[in-house]
VEXBA-603655 format. One record per residue: chain; residue number from 1; residue in three letters; y, z, x of N, C-alpha, C in turn. Coordinates in Angstrom, 3 decimals. Atoms other than C-alpha are relative to their C-alpha. Layout:
% VEXBA-603655
SITE chain   n res      n.v      n.w      n.u     ca.v     ca.w     ca.u      c.v      c.w      c.u
SITE     A NUM ALA        Y        Z        X        Y        Z        X        Y        Z        X
...
***
This chain:
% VEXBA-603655
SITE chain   n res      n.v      n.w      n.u     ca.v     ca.w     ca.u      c.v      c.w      c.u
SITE     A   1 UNK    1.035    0.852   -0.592   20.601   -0.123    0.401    0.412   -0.352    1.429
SITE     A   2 UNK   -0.252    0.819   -1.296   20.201   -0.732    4.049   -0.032   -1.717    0.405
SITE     A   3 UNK   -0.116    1.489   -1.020   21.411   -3.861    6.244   -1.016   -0.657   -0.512
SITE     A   4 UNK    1.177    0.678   -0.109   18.326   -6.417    6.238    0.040    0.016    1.538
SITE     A   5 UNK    0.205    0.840   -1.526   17.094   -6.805   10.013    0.528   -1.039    0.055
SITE     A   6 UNK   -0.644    1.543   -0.278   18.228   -9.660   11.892   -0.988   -0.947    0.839
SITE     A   7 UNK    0.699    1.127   -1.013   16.658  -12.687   13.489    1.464   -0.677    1.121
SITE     A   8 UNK   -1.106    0.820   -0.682   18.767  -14.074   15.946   -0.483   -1.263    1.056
SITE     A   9 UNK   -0.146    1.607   -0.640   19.121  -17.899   17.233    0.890   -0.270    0.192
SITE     A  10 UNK   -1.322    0.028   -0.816   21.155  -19.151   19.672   -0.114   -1.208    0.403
SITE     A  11 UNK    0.022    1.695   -0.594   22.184  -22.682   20.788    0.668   -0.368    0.799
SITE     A  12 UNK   -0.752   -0.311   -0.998   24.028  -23.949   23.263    1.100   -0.945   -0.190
SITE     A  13 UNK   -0.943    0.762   -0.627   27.343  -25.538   23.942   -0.348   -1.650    0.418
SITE     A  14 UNK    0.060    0.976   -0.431   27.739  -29.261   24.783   -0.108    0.134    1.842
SITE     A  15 UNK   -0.311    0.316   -1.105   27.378  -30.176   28.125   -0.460   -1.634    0.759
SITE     A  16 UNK    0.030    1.307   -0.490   26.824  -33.334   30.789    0.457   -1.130   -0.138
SITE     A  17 UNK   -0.928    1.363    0.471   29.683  -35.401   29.606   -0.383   -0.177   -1.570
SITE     A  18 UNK    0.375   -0.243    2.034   27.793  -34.563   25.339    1.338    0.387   -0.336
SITE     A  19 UNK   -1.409   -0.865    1.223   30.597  -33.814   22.700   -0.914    0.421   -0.716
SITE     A  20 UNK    0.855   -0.789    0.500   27.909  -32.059   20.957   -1.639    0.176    0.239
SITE     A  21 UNK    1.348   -0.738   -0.036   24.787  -30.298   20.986   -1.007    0.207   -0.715
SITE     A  22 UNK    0.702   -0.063    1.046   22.097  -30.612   18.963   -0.787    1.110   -0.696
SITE     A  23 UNK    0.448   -1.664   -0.108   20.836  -27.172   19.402    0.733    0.608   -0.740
SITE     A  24 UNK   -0.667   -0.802    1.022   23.906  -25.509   18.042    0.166   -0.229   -1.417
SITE     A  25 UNK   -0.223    0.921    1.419   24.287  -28.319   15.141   -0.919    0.586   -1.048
SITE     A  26 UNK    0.940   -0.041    0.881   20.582  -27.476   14.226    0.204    1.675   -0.584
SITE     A  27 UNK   -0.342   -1.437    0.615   21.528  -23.570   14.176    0.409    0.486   -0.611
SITE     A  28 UNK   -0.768    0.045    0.530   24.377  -23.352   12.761   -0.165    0.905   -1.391
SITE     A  29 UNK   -0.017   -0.438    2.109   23.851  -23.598    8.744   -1.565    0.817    0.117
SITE     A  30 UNK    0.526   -1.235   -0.321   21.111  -20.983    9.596    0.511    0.872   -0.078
SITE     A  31 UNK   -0.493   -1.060   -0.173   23.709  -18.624   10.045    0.186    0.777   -1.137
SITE     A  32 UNK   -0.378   -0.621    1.077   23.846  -15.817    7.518   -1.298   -0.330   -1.013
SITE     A  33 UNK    1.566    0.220    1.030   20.164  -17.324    5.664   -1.078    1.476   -0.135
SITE     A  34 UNK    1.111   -1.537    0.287   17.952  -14.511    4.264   -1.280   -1.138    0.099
SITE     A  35 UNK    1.611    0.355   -0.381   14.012  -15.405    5.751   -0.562    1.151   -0.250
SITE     A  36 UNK    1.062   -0.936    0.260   11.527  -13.171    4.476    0.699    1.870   -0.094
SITE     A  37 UNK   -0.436   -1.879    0.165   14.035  -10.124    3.956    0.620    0.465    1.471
SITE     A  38 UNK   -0.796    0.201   -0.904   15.568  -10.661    7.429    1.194   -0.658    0.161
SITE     A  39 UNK   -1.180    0.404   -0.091   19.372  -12.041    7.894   -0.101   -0.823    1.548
SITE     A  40 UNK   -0.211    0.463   -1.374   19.426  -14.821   10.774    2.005    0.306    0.377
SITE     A  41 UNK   -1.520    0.591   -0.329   22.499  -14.761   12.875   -0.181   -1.042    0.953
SITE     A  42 UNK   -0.086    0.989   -1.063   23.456  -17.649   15.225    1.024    0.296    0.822
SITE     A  43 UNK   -0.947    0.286   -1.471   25.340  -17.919   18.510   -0.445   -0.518    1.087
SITE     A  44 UNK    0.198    1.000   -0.684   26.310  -20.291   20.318    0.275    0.530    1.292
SITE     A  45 UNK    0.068   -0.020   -1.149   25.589  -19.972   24.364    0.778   -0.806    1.053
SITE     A  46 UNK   -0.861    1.127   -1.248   27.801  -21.012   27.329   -1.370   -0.750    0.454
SITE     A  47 UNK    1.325    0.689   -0.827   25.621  -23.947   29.442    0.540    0.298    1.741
SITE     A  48 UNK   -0.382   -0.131   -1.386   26.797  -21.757   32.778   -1.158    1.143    0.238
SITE     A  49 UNK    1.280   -0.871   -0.288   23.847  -19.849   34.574    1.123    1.339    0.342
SITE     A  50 UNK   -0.648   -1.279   -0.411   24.775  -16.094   34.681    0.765    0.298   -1.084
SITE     A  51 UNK   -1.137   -0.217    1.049   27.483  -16.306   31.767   -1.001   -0.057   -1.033
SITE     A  52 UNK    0.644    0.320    1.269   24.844  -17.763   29.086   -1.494    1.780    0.011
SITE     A  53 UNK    0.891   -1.177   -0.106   22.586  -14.618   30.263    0.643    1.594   -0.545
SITE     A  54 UNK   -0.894   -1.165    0.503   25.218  -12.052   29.510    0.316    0.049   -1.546
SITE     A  55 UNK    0.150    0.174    1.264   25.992  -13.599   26.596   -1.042    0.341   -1.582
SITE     A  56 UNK    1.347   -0.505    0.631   22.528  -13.076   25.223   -0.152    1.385   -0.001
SITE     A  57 UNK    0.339   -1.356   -0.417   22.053   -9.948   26.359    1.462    0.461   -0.777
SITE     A  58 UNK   -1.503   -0.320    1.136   25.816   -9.305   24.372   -0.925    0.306   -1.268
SITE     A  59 UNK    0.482    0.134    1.571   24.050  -10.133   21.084   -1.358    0.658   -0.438
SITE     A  60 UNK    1.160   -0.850    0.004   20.724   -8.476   21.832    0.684    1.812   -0.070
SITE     A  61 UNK   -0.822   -1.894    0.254   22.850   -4.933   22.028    0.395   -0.199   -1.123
SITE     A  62 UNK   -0.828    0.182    0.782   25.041   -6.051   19.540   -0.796    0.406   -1.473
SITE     A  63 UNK    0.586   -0.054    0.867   22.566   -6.802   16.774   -1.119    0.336   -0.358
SITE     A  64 UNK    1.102   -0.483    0.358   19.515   -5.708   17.299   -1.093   -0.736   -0.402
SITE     A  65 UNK    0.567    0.617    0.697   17.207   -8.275   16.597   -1.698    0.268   -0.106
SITE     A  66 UNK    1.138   -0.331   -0.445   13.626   -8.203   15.473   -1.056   -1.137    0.803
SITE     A  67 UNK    0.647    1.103   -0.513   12.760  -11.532   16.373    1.120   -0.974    1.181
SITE     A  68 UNK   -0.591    1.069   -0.460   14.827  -13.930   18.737   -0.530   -1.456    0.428
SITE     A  69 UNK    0.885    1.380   -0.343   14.291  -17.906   19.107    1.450   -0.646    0.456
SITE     A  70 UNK   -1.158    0.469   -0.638   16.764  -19.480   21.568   -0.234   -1.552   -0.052
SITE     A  71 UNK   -0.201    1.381    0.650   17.286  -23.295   20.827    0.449   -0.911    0.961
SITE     A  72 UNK   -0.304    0.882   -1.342   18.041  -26.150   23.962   -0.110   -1.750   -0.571
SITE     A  73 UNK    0.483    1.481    0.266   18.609  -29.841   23.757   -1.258   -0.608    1.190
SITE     A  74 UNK    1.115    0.016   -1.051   16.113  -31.576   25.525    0.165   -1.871   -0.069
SITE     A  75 UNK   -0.002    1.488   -0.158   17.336  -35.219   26.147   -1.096   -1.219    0.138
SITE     A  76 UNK    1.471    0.544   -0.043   14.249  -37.766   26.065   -1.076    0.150   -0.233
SITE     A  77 UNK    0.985    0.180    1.269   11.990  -36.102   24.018    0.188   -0.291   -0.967
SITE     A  78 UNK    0.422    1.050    1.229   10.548  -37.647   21.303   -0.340    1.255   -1.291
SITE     A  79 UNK    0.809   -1.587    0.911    9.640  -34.028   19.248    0.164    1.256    0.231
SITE     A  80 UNK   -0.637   -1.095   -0.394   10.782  -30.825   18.967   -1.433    0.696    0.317
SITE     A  81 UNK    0.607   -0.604   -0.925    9.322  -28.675   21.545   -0.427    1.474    0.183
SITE     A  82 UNK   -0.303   -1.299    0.062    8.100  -25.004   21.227   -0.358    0.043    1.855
SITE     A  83 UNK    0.626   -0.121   -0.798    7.800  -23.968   24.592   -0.619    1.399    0.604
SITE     A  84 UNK    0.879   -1.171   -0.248    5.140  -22.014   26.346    0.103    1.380    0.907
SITE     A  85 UNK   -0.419   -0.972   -1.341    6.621  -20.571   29.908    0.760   -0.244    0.344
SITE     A  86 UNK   -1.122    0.326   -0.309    9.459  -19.837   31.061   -0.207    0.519    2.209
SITE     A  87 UNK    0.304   -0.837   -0.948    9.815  -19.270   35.090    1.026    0.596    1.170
SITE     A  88 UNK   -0.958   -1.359   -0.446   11.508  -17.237   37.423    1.165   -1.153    1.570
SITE     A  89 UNK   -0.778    0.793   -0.717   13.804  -20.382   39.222    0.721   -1.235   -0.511
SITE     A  90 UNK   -1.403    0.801    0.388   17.011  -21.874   38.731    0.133   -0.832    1.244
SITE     A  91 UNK    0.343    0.842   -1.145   16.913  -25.398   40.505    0.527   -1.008   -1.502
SITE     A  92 UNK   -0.978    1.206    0.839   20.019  -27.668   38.882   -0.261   -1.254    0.429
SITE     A  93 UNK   -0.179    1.011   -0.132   20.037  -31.158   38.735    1.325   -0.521   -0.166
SITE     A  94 UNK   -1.522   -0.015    0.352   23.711  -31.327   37.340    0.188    0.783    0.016
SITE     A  95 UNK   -0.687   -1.375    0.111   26.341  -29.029   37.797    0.258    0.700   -1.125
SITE     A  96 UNK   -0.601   -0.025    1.738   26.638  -26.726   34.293    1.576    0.044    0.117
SITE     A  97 UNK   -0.906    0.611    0.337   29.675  -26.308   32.954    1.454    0.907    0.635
SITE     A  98 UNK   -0.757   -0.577   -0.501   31.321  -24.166   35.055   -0.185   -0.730    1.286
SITE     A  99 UNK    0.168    0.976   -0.999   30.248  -26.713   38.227   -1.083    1.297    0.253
SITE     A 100 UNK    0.948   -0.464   -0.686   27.614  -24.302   39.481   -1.307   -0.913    0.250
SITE     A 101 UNK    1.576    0.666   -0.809   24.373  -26.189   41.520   -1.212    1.080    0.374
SITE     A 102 UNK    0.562   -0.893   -0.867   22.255  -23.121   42.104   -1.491   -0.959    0.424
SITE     A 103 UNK    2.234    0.814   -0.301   18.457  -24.812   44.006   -0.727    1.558    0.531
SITE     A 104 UNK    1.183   -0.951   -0.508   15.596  -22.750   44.568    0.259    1.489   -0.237
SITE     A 105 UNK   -0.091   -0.907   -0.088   17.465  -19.638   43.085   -1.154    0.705   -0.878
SITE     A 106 UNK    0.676   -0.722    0.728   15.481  -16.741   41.395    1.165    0.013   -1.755
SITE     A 107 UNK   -0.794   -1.151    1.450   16.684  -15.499   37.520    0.414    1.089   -0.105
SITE     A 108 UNK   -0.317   -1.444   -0.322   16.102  -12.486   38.315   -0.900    0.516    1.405
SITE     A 109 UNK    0.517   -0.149   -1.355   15.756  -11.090   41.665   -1.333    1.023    0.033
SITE     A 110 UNK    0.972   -1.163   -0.033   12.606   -9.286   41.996   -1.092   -0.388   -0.949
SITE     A 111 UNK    0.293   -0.172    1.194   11.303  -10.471   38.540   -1.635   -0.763    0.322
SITE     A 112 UNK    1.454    0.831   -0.140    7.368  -11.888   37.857    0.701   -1.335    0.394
SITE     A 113 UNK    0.034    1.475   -0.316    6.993  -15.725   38.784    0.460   -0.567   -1.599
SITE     A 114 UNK   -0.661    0.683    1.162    6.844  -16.457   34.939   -0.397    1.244   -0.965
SITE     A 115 UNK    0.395   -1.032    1.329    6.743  -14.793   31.387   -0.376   -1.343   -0.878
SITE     A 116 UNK    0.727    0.835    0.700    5.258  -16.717   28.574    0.820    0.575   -1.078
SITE     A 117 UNK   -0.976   -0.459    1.253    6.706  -16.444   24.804   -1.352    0.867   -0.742
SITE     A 118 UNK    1.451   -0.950    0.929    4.744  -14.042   22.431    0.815   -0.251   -1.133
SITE     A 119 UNK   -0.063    0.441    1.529    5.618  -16.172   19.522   -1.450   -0.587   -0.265
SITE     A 120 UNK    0.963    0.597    0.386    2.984  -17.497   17.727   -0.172   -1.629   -0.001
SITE     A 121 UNK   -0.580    1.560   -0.084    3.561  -20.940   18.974   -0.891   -1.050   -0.435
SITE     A 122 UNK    0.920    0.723    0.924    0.810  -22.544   17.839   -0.185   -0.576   -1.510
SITE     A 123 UNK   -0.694   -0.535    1.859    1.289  -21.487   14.094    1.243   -0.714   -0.016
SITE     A 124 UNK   -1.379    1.014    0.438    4.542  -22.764   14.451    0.233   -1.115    0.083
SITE     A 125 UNK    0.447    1.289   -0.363    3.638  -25.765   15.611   -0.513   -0.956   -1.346
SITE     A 126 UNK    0.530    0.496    1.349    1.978  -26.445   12.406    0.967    0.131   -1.350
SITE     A 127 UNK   -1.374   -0.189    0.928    4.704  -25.070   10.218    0.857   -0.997    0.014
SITE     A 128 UNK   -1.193    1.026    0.326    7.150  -27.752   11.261   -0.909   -1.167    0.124
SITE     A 129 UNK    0.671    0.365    0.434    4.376  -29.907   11.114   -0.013   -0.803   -1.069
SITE     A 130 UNK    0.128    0.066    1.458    3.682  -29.459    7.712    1.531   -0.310   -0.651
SITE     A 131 UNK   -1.686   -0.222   -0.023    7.833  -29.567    7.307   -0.042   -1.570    0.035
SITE     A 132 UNK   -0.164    1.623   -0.153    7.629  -33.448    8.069    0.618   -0.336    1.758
SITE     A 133 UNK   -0.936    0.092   -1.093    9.015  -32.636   11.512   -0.963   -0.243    1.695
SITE     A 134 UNK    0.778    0.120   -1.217    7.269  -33.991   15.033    0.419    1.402    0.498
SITE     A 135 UNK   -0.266   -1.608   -0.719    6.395  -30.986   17.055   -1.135    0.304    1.068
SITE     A 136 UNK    1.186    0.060   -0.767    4.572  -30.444   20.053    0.188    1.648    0.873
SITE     A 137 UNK   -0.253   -0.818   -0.915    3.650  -27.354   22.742    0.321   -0.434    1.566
SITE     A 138 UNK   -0.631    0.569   -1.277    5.947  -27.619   25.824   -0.767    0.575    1.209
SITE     A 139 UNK    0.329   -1.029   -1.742    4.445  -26.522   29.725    1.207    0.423    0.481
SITE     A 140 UNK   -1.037    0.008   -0.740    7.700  -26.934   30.799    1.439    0.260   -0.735
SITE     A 141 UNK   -1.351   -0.085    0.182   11.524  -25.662   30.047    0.883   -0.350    0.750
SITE     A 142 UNK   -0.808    0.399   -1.115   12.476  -27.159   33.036    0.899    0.747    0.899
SITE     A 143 UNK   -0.625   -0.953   -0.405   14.722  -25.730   35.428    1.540    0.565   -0.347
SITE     A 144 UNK   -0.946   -0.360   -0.522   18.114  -25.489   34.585    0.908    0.566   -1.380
SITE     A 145 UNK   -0.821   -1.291    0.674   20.462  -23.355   31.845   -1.394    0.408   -1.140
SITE     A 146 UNK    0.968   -0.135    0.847   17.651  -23.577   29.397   -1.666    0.944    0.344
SITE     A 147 UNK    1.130   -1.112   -0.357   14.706  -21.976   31.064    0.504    1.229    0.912
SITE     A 148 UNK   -0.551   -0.618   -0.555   17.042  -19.869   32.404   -0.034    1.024   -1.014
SITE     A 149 UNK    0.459   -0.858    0.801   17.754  -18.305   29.262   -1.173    0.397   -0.467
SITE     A 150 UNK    1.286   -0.386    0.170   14.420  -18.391   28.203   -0.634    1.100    0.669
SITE     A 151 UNK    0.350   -0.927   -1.312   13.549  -16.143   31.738    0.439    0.989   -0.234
SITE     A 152 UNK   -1.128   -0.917   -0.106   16.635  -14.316   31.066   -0.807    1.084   -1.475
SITE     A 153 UNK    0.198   -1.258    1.973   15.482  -12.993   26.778   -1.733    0.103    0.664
SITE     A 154 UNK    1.413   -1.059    0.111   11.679  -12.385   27.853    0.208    1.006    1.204
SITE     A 155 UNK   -0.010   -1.421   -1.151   12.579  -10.209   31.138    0.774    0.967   -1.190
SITE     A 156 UNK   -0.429   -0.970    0.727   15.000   -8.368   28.768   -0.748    0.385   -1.134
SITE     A 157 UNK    1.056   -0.538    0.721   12.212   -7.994   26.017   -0.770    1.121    0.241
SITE     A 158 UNK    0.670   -0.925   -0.851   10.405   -5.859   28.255    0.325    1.225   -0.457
SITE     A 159 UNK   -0.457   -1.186    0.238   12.900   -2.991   27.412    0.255   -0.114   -1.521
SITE     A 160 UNK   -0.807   -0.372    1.718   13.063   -3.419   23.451   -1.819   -0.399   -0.454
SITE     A 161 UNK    1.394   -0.983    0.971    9.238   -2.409   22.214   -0.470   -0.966   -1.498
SITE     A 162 UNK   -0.334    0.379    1.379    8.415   -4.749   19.379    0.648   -1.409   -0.095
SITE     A 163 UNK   -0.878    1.444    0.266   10.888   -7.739   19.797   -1.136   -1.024    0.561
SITE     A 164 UNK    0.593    1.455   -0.923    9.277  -11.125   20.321    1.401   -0.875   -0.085
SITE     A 165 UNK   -0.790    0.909   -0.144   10.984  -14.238   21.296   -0.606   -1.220    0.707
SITE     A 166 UNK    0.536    1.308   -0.728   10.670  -17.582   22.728    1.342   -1.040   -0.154
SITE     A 167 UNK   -0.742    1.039   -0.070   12.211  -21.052   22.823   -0.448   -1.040   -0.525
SITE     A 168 UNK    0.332    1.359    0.509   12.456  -24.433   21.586    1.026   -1.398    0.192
SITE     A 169 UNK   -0.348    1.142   -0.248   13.633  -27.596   22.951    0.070   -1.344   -1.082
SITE     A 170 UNK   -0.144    0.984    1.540   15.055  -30.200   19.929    0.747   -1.868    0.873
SITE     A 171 UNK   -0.439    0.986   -0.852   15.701  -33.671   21.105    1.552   -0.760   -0.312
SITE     A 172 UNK   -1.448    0.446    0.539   19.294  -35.814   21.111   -0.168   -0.331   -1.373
SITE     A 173 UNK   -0.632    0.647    1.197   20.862  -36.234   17.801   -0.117   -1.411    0.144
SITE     A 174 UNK   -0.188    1.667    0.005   20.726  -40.156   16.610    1.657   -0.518    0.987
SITE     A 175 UNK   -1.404    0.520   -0.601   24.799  -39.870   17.554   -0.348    0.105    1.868
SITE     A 176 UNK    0.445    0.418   -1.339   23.837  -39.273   21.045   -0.741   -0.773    0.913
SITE     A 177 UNK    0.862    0.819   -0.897   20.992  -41.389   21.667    1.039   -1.485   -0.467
SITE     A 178 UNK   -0.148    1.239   -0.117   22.871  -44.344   20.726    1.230   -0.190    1.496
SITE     A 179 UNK   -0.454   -0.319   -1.433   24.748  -43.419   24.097   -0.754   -0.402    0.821
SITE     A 180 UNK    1.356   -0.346   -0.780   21.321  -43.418   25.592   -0.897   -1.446   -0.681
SITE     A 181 UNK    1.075    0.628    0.611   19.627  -46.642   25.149   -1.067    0.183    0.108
SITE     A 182 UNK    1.216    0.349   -0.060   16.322  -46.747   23.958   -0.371    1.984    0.327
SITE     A 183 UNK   -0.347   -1.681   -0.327   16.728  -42.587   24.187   -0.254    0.492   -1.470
SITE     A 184 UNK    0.505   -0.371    1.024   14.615  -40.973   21.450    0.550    0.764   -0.503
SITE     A 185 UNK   -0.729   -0.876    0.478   16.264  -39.097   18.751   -0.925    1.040   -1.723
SITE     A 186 UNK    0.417   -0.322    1.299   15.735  -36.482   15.671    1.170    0.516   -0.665
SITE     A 187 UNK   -1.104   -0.327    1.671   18.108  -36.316   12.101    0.069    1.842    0.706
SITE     A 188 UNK   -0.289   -1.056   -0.261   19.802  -32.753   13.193   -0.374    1.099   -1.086
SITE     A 189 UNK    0.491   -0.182    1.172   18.595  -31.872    9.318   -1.336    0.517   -0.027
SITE     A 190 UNK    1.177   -0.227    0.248   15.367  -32.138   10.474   -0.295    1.137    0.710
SITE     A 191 UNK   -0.027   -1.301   -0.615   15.646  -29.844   13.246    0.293    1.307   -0.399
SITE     A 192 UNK   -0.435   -1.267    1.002   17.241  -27.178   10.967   -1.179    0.487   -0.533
SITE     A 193 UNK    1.142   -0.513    0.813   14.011  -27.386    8.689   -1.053    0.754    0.395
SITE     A 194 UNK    0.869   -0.431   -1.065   11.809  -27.102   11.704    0.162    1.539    0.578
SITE     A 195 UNK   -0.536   -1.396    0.007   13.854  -24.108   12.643   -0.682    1.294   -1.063
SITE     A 196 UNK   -0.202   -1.088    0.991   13.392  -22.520    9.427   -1.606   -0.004   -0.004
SITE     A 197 UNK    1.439    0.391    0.059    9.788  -23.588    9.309   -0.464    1.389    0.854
SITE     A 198 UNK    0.912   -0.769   -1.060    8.905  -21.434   12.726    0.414    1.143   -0.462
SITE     A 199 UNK   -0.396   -1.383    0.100   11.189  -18.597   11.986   -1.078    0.687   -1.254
SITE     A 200 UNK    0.469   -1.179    1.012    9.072  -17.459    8.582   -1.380   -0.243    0.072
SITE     A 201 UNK    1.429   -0.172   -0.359    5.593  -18.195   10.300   -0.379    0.700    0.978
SITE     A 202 UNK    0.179   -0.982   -1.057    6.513  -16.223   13.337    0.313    0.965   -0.641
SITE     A 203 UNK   -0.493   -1.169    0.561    7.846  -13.616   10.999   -1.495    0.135   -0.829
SITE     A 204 UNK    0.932   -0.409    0.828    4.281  -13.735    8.842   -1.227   -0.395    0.891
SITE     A 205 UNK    0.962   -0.091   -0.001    2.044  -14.086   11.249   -0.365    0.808    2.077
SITE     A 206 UNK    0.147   -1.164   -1.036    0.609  -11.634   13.961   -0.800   -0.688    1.276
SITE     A 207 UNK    0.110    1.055   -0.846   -1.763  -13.845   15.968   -0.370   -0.923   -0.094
SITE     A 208 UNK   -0.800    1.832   -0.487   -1.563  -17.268   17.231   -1.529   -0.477   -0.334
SITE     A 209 UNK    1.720    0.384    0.108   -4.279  -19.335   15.451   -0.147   -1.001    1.281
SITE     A 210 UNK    0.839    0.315   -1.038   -6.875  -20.549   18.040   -0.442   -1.885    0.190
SITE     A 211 UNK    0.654    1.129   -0.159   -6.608  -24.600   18.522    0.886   -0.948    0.776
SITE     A 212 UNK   -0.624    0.335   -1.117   -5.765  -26.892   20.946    1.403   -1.055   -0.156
SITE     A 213 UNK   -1.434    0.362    0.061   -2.491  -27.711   22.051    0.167    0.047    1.650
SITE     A 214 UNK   -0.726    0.153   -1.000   -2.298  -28.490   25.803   -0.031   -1.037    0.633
SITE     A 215 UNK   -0.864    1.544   -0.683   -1.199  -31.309   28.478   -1.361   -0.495    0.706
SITE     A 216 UNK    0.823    0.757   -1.021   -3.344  -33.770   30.845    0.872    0.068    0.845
SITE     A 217 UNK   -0.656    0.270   -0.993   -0.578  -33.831   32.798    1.518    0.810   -0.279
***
């Protein structure tokens, strides 16, 4: 009997003075789960622009995946976040974790302005939903290691026929927001579920049902 395909999710490293990450926490016990006859793997991402891109692109050769969903904390939201676009500029506010500041750089030199995810984000939206888990559609990945990768796995999609992918922004752990007064948090438990939630609705469903999900602002 052959392998099972793989899904692969990736989280990232602590950074900004964090001792942990809520991203990798939520990934984690994911690792090695059979979804729909697929095998997730997880790995965890440096938070340095350029290194966390290689990295990815490591595990995309490596394993082959049919689906990828890359995973980001997202400090001060209130709800985990699928998001919609990723775009083509790296513009730090803090140094990551190698001190790099890049402003106004490109991702990739040459590359479109933005790519969008061709997950079914909508659908998934409702999946963790239904899961018990707040969940909203993001405009924004913001600029800095996080929509980076994001930029980084849909330009490299391009060359693998078939793969989708996207992202999702999970907010501080309770242990972190109490760092953060008054700094909204979600049970790392729940984020896991939510996880598991999107992965076997983007795996069962082809397209994105049709209802609204966007910003005033």
């Amino acid at each position: 009997m052959s392998d099972p395909q793989t899904l692969l999710l990736t989280g990232f490293a602590p950074f900004g003075g964090e001792t942990e990450n809520p991203s990798w926490l939520a990934v984690r016990p994911l690792d090695g789960a059979l979804i729909d006859g697929y095998r997730v793997v997880a790995v965890e991402l440096p938070v340095v622009f350029g290194e966390a891109l290689r990295a990815l692109e490591a595990a995309l050769d490596r394993h082959a995946p049919a689906l990828v969903l890359c995973v980001g904390q997202a400090g001060g939201r209130a709800q985990v976040s699928l998001e919609r676009v990723a775009i083509n500029v790296d513009d730090a506010r803090i140094p990551d974790n190698a001190g790099n500041l890049p402003v106004d750089t490109a991702v990739i030199e040459g590359g479109p302005a933005a790519y969008f995810s061709n997950l079914p984000i909508k659908a998934m939206r409702e999946a963790a939903r239904a899961a018990g888990v707040p969940c909203e559609i993001s405009q924004t990945a913001g600029t800095f290691v996080c929509n980076h990768v994001f930029y980084g796995l849909m330009h490299a999609l391009r060359e693998r026929p078939g793969v989708r992918g996207g992202f999702v922004h999970i907010p501080y752990s309770p242990q972190q927001a109490a760092a953060h007064a008054g700094a909204p948090s979600l049970p790392v438990e729940l984020a896991t579920r939510a996880l598991r939630a999107m992965l076997e609705t983007a795996l069962r469903t082809g397209e994105d049902v049709r209802i609204a999900a966007g910003a005033t602002h």
